[in-house]
N, C-alpha and C positions, 0 to 999 in steps of 0.2 A: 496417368490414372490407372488403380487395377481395379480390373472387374469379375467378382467373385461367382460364383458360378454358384446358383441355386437350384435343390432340386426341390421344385414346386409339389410333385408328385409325393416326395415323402411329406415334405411341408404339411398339406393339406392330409392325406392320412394320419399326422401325429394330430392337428385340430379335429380330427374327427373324432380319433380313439379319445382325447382329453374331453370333448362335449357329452359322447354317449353316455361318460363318467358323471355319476350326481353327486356334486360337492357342495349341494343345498348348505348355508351356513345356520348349523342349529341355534343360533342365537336367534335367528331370523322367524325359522319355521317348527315346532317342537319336533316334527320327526326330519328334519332334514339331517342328512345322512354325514356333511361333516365333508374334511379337505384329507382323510386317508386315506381310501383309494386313489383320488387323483395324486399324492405325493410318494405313494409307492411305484404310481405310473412313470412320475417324471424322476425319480429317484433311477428306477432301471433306464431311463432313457437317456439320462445324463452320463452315466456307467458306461451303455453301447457307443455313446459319443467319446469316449474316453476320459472323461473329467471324473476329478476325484470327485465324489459325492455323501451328504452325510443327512439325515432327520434329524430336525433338532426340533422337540416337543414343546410346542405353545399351551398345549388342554391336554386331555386325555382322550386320544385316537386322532391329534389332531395339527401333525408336524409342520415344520417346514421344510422345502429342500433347499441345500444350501451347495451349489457347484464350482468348484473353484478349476479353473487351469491357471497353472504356475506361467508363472515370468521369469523372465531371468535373471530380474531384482532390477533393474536400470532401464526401465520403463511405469507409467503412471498407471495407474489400478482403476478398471473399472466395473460397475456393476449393472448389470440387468435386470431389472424386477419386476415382478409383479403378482396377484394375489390370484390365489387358484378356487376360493371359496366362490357361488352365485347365490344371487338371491331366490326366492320362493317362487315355485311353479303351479301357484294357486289359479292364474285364471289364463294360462295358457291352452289354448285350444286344441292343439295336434298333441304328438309327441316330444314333452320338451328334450328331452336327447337323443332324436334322430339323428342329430349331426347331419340329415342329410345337403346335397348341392343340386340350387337350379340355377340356372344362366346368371353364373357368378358369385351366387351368391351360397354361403353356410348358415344353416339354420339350427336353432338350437338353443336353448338358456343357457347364459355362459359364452356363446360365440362371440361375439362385441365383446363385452366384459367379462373377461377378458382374456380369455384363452387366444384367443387371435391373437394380441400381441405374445403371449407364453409362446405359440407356434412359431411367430416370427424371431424370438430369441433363439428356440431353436435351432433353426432352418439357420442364422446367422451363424451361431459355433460350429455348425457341422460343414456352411461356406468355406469357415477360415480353417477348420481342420482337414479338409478336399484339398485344398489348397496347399498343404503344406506349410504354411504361416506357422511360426510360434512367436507367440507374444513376449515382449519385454517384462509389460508389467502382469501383474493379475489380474484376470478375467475372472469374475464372479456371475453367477447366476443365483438368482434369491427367488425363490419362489414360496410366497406366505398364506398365512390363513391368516378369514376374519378382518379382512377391508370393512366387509359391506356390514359390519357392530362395530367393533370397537378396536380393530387394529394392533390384538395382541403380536402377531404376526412380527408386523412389521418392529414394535417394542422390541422383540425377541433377537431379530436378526439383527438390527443394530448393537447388539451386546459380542455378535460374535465376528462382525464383519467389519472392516474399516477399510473403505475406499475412497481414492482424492474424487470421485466422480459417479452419478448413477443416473441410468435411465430408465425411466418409467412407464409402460407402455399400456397406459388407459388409453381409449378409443378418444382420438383427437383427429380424426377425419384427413390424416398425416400433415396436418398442420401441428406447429411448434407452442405449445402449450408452456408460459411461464408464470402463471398465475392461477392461484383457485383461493375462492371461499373456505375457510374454517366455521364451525359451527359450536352450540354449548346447549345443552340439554339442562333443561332446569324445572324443578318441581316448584307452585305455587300453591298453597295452600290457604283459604280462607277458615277462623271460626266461628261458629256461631253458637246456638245457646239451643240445647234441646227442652223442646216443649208439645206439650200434646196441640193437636193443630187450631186447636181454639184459641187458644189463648198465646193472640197476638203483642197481647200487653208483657208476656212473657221470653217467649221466643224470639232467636234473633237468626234470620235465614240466612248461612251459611251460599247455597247454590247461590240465591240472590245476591248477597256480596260479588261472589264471583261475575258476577254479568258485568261488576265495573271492573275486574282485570281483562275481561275481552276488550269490552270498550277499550281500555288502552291500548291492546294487542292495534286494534282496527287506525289508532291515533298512531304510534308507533312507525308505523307502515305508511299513514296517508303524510302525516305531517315531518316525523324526527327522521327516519334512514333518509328520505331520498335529498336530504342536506350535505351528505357527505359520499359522493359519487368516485367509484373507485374507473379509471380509463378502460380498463379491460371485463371488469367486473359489474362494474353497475353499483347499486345499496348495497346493502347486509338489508334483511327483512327478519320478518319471527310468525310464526303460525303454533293457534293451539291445536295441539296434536291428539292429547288423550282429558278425557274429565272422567270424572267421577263424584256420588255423593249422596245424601240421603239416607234418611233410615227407617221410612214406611211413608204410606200417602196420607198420615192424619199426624206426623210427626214434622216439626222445626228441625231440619237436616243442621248437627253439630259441626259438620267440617264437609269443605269440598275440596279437590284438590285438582289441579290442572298443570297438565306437562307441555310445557313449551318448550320450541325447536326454537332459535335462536341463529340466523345463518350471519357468523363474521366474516366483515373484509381481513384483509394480511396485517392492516397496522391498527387492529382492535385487539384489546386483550378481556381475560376472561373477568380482571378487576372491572374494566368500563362497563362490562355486561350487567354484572350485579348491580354493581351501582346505579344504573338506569334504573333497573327494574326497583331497588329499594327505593329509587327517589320518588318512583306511582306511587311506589306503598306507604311512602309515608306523606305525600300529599294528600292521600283518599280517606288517610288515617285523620288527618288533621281534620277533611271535612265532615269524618262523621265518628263519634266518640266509638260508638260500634262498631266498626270494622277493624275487626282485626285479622292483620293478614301475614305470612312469613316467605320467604322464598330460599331455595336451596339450589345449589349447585351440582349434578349429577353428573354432569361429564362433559368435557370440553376438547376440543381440538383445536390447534391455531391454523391462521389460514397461509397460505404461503407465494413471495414471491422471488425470483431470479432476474437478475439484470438480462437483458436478449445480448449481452457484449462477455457476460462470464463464458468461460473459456470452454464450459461441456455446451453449453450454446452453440458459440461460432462453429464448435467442432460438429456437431451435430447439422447444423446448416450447411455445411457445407457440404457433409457428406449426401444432404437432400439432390443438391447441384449437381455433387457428379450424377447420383442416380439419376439424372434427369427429370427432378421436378424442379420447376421456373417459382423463383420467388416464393420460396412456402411464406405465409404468413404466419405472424404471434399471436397469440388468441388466449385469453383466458378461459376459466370451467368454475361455474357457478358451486359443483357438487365439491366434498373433501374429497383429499385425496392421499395417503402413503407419505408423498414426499415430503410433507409436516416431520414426519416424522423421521426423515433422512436426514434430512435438512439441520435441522435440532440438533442432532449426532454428529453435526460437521462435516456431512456429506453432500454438495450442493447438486441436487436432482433436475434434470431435466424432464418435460413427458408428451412422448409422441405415441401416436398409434393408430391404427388402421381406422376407418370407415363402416360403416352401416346403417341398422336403425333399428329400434325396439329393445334399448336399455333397459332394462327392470320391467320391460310392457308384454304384452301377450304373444307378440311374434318379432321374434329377435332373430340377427342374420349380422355377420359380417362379409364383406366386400373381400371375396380372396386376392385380386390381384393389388390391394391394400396393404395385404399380409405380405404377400411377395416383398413389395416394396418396401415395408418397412424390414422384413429380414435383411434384405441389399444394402439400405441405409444401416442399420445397426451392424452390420459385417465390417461397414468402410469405416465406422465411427471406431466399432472396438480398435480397429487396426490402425487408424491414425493415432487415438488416443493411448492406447497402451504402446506404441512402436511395435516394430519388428525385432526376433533378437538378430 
């Protein structure tokens, strides 16, 4: 067994300087500030680590970093990822990037998700380059924008990176994460018939239609997902997210429109979704000559899973063991995640990561001696996976 020598002290100083950093995702929040400082940050930190390192632009002001250390071509290539963008700091109560530490724990938006694991990748290459280790195969590090909208990020990096293997370090409580939910975002729109509000004989109420796409929403959920139960996962569900409609308080509102979330299991595709949804629409349509109603597709992800027996698996597990954790367990994650989109690319992703609490909530914290471990783990994993030269 080797045992790679971590320095926790630097560890936790690089999670700090990356939290104090606000990489609010402006898709998310209008003034949120974007993933260029944070990628300038770990651009030079990859540099001091010795690894080539390059920005490759997803948006405007809004890169990825992309870290390569070479192999010596006769070893298996792997990668480490994860997204440096967080979401909004609207109802956080203190400081959201204090970064600071109390009895164990890191606080901060972004801590959990997911800079902790970004620390522990790093903390892992700078193990294996203390160490003297060079890698057979290629050691990549990927660091994206744009998880927490719509993953142009990760789009991006798969165009310039090809590895037999990647790991993904969302917060999985250092349990073995091989399955998550996909999701599909879709706009419903009902019509109706504008009329001044008297005249009922006329008007045809658009909002009021819509009260019968909720009702399905409620049907949906009580009666159709929980038919097809995924072992790790649970249903797929759907919740209405945003409505809209109307066009004064003495006026027959012409159109209403409502955005539904849509959360898929791994073996649903975006065809079955619509489908569902047009078969309401055209049942409600049959029962009432007025309703007319259309739905659109906005944006989809698929959901993802991994055999626990594919080979970044075993490797991964077992580099749990040496590090001395007993039996980690396989676990699925409800939310989407990056590796959809590895995955897809031919890259079969695994995803582990540290511990905490307060994901997307008002006081977020990761477990540093989490990070510790997972850097340990990720050091032994690189080093098995890719060989020694």
């Amino acid at each position: 067994m080797t045992y790679w020598t971590l320095d926790q002290a630097q560890i936790t100083a690089d999670l700090q300087a990356m939290v104090r950093i606000n990489s609010v995702n402006p898709g998310l929040a209008a003034d949120g500030a974007g993933e260029g400082e944070i990628a300038a940050w770990l651009f030079n930190r990859c540099r001091m680590l010795g690894l080539e390192a390059e920005l490759q632009e997803t948006a405007p002001g809004r890169p990825n970093v992309i870290a390569r250390w070479r192999g010596t071509g006769r070893g298996r290539s792997l990668l480490l990822t994860g997204h440096t963008d967080v979401v909004d700091t609207a109802h956080m109560p203190d400081d959201p990037f204090s970064a600071r530490v109390e009895a164990g724990r890191l606080y901060g938006r972004g801590a959990l998700d997911m800079k902790g694991g970004l620390a522990a990748f790093l903390g892992a290459a700078a193990a294996l380059k203390a160490s003297g280790f060079q890698p057979a195969g290629d050691l990549w590090l990927g660091f994206v924008t744009d998880e927490e909208f719509a993953s142009i990020g990760a789009d991006a990096l798969v165009k310039r990176v090809k590895a037999d293997a990647a790991i993904l370090s969302e917060p999985t409580d250092c349990q073995i994460c091989i399955a998550h939910k996909g999701f599909a975002w879709l706009t419903v729109t009902t019509e109706g018939v504008a009329a001044h509000g008297s005249r009922h004989d006329v008007g045809v109420d658009a909002i009021a239609h819509m009260g019968r796409i909720l009702a399905e929403v409620e049907r949906f959920n009580r009666e159709h997902f929980p038919q097809n139960q995924h072992p790790l996962l649970g249903r797929a569900s759907a919740h209405a997210s945003l409505i809209g409609g109307g066009l004064g308080l003495s006026t027959y509102p012409d159109a209403c429109t409502l955005q539904i979330e849509h959360r898929l299991l791994p073996d649903e595709t975006p065809e079955e979704v619509m489908a569902l949804w047009q078969s309401a629409l055209d049942r409600l349509a049959s029962d009432d000559p007025q309703f007319r109603a259309r739905a659109a597709l906005d944006l989809t992800r698929p959901g993802y899973e991994i055999a626990p027996e594919a080979p970044i698996a075993l490797a991964l597990h077992d580099a749990c063991l040496r590090a001395g954790q007993t039996s980690p367990e396989y676990t699925g994650m409800s939310a989407w995640l990056d590796s959809a989109v590895f995955a897809a690319a031919g890259i079969p992703t695994i995803i582990y990561g540290p511990g905490g609490d307060g994901m997307h909530g008002p006081v977020e914290y990761v477990l540093l001696d989490d990070v510790f471990h997972c850097a340990a783990v990720f050091a032994d994993t690189a080093a098995e996976w890719c060989g020694g030269a």
